[in-house]
C-alpha positions as CSV (number, residue, x, y, z in Angstrom):
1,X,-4.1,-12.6,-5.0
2,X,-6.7,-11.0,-2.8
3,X,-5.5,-8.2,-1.9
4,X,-7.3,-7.5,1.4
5,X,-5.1,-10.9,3.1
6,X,-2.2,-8.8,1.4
7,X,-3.1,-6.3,4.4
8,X,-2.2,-8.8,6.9
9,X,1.8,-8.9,5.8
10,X,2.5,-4.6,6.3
11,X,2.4,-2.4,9.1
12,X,-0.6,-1.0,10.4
13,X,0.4,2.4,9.8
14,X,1.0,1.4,6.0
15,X,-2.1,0.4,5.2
16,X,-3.9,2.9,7.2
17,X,-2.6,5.8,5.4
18,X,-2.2,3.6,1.5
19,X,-4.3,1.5,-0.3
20,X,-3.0,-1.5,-1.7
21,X,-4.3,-1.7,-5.5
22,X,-2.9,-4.1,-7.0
23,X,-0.7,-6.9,-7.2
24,X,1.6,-9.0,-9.2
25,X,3.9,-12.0,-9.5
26,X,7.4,-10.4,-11.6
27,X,10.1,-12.5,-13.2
28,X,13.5,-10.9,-12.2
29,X,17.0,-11.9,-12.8
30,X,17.2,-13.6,-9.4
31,X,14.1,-15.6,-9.7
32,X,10.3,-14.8,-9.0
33,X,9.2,-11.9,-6.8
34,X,5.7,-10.2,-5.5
35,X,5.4,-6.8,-6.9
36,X,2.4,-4.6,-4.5
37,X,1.2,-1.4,-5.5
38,X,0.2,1.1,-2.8
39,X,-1.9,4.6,-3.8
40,X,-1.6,7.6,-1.8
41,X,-5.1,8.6,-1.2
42,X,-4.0,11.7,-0.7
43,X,-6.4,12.7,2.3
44,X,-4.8,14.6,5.7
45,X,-5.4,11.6,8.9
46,X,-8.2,12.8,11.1
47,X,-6.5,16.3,13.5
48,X,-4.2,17.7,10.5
49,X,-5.3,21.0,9.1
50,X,-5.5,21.3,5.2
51,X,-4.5,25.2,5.5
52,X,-1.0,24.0,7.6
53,X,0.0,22.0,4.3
């Protein structure tokens, strides 16, 4: 699935602050299910000090 489309289904706030890298369709007990995988990039937003943290 491509993930940049997946963008279009979370919160802006999500994927301003994650990235989405990867995703898969899972088999679960209750039938089929869309696992995504977000990374922390791990980066302060733009006005945060790195010495406050």
């Amino acid at each position: 699935m491509e993930l940049e489309l997946l963008k279009l289904f979370f919160p802006d706030e999500l994927v301003a602050h994650f990235d989405i890298t990867g995703s898969a369709i899972k088999q679960g007990k209750h039938g089929d299910y869309l696992e995504v995988k977000f990374t922390e990039p791990n980066e302060l937003p733009e006005g945060y000090s790195s010495e406050e943290y």
